[in-house]
C-alpha positions in Angstrom: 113.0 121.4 20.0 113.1 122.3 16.1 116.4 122.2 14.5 116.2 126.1 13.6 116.3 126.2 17.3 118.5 123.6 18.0 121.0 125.2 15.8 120.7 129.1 17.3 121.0 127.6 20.6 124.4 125.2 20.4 125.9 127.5 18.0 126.8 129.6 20.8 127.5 126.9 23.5 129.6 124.7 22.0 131.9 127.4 20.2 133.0 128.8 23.1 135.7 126.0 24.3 137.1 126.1 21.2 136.9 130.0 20.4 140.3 131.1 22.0 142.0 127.9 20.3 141.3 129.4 17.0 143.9 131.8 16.7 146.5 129.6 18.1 147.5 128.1 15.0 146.5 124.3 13.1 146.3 122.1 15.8 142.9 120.0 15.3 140.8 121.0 17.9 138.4 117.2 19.0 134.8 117.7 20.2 133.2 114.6 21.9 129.6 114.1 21.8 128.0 111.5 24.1 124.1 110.6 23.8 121.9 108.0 25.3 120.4 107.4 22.1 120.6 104.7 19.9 122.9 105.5 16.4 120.8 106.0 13.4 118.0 107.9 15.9 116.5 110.2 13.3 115.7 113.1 15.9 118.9 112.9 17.4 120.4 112.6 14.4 119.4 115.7 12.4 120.7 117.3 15.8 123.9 116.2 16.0 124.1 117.2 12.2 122.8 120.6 12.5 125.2 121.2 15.6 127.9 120.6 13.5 126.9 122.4 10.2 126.7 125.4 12.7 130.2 124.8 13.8 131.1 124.4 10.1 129.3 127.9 9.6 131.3 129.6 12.6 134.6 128.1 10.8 135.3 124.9 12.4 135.3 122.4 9.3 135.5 118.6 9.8 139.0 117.0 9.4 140.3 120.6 8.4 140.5 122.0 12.0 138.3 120.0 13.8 137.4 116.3 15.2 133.8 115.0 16.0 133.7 111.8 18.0 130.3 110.6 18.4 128.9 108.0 21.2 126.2 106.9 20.8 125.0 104.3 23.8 121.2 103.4 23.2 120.4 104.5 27.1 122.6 101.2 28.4 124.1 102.5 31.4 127.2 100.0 31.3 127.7 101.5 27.7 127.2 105.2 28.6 129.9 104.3 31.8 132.3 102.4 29.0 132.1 105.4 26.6 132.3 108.0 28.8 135.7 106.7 30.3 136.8 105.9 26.6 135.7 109.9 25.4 137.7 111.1 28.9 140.4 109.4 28.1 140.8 110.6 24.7 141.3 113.9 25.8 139.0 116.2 23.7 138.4 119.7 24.1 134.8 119.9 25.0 132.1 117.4 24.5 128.5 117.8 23.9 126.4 115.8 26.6 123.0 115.3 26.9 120.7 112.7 29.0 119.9 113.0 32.7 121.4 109.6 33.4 124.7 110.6 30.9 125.4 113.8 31.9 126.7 112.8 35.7 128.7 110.1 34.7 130.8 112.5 32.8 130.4 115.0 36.0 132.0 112.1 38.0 134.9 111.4 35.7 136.1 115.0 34.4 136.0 118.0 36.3 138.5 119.6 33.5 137.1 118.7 30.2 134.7 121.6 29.4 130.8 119.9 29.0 128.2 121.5 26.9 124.9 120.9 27.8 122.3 121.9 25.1 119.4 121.8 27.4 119.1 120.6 31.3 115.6 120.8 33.3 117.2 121.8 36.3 121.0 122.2 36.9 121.0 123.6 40.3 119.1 121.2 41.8 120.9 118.5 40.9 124.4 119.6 41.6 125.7 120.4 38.0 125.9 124.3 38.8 126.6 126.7 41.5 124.4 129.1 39.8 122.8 130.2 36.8 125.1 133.3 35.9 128.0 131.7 37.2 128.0 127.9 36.6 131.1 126.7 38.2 132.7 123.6 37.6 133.6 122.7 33.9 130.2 122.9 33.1 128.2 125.1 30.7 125.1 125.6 28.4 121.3 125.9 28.4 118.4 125.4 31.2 115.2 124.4 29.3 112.6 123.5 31.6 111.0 125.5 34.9 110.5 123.0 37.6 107.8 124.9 39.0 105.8 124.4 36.2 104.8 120.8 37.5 103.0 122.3 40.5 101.4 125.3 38.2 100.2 122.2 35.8 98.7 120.1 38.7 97.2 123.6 40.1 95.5 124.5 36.6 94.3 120.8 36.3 92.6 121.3 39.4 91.2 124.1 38.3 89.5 122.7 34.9 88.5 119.7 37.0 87.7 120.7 40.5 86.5 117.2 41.5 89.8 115.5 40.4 91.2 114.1 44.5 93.8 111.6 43.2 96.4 112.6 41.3 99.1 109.8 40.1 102.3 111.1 39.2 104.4 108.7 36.8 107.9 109.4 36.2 111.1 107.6 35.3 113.1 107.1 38.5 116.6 106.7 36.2 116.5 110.1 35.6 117.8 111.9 38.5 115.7 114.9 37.6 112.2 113.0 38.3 113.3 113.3 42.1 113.0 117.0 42.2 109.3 116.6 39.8 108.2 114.5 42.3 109.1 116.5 45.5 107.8 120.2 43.4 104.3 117.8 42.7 104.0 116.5 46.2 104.1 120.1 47.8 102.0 121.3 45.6 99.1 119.0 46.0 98.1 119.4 49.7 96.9 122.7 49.2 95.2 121.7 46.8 93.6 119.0 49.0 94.6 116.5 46.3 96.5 113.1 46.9 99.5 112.6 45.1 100.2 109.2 44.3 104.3 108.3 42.8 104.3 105.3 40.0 107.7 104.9 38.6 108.1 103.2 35.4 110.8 101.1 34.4 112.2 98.4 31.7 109.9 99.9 29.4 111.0 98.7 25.4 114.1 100.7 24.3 113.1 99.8 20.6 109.7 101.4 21.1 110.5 105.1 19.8 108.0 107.1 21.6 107.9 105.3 25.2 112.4 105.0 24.7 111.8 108.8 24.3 109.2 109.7 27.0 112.0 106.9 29.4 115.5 108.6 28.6 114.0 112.1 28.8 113.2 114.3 31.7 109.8 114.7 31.2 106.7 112.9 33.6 103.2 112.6 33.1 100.1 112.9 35.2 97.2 110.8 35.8 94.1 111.3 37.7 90.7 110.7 38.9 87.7 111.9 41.0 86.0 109.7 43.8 
């Protein structure tokens, strides 16, 4: 996502825990953000910054009437666990989560503190929200992936190559989202009279940028072949 977009997008979700507090006088309102990236992660970084420019924009300034307190955990789960407790405990008024394997950990520890989510593949599935329109919980923010659009991907692949019979499906099996991939790939490839084949990756390098990416995230990929 592009940081014009980033900003449009969290600008409205994470002001609206703290909208109401405005009015209510000085107290310095404290916004947790918890990431399963590494500090000094460029991508993340310029996210994180342009989140809170936008905040500084809708008239929440930095040490004036607001707090940031960043975690960052480098996709360690017995850090993300550590800091998550630590960022509960604290007590803030909403904090910015994202990361398939971060976001639950909160969900297990706080069902009070509002959670922002800038963007989650599929919230419904995996027990985050009640609905769409109507989230539930103490959970809000963005949906930015169609899992259908797995099964419409394998269909059009078949489709460009109509010989392709094997189709491997590699995925992260961390990331609680891959589950429902898989499942949404595996129905759709019968019809299609094409074998789908699940290789999950692990221990891949955290200090190789693209692969730490393509690991943490909630993407897969496909691989195939013709007999």
């Amino acid at each position: 996502m592009r940081r014009r977009e980033f900003i449009t997008l969290l600008g409205g979700a994470a002001a609206w825990p703290l909208a109401a507090g405005a009015e209510q006088g000085q107290r310095i309102r404290r916004i947790g953000i918890l990431t399963p990236y590494p500090k000094g992660d460029p991508e993340m970084g310029i996210r994180v910054r342009a989140f809170r420019e936008e905040l500084g924009r809708l008239g929440w300034t930095d040490g004036a009437n607001v707090q940031f307190d960043e975690r960052w955990t480098a996709d360690h789960m017995d850090r993300v666990w550590a800091e998550a407790a630590s960022l509960i405990a604290s007590n803030p008024d909403a904090i910015l989560a994202t990361g398939g394997r971060v976001i639950p950990v909160l969900v297990q520890l706080s069902r009070s503190i509002p959670i922002v989510i800038p963007g989650a593949s599929d919230p419904l599935g995996v027990g985050w929200a009640t609905s769409l329109a109507r989230p539930g919980r103490n959970i809000t923010g963005f949906t930015s992936f169609e899992v259908s659009i797995y099964g419409k991907t394998l269909a059009l692949l078949k489709q460009i190559a109509p010989a392709i019979t094997h189709v491997a499906f590699i995925y992260n099996p961390d990331n609680p989202n891959t589950v429902i991939y898989k499942r949404t790939v595996e129905d759709a490839a019968g019809p299609l009279a094409v074998e789908s084949i699940a290789v999950p990756i692990q221990g891949l390098p955290t200090s190789t940028v693209p692969w730490r990416r393509w690991l943490i995230g909630r993407t897969a990929v496909f691989c195939f072949r013709a007999t």
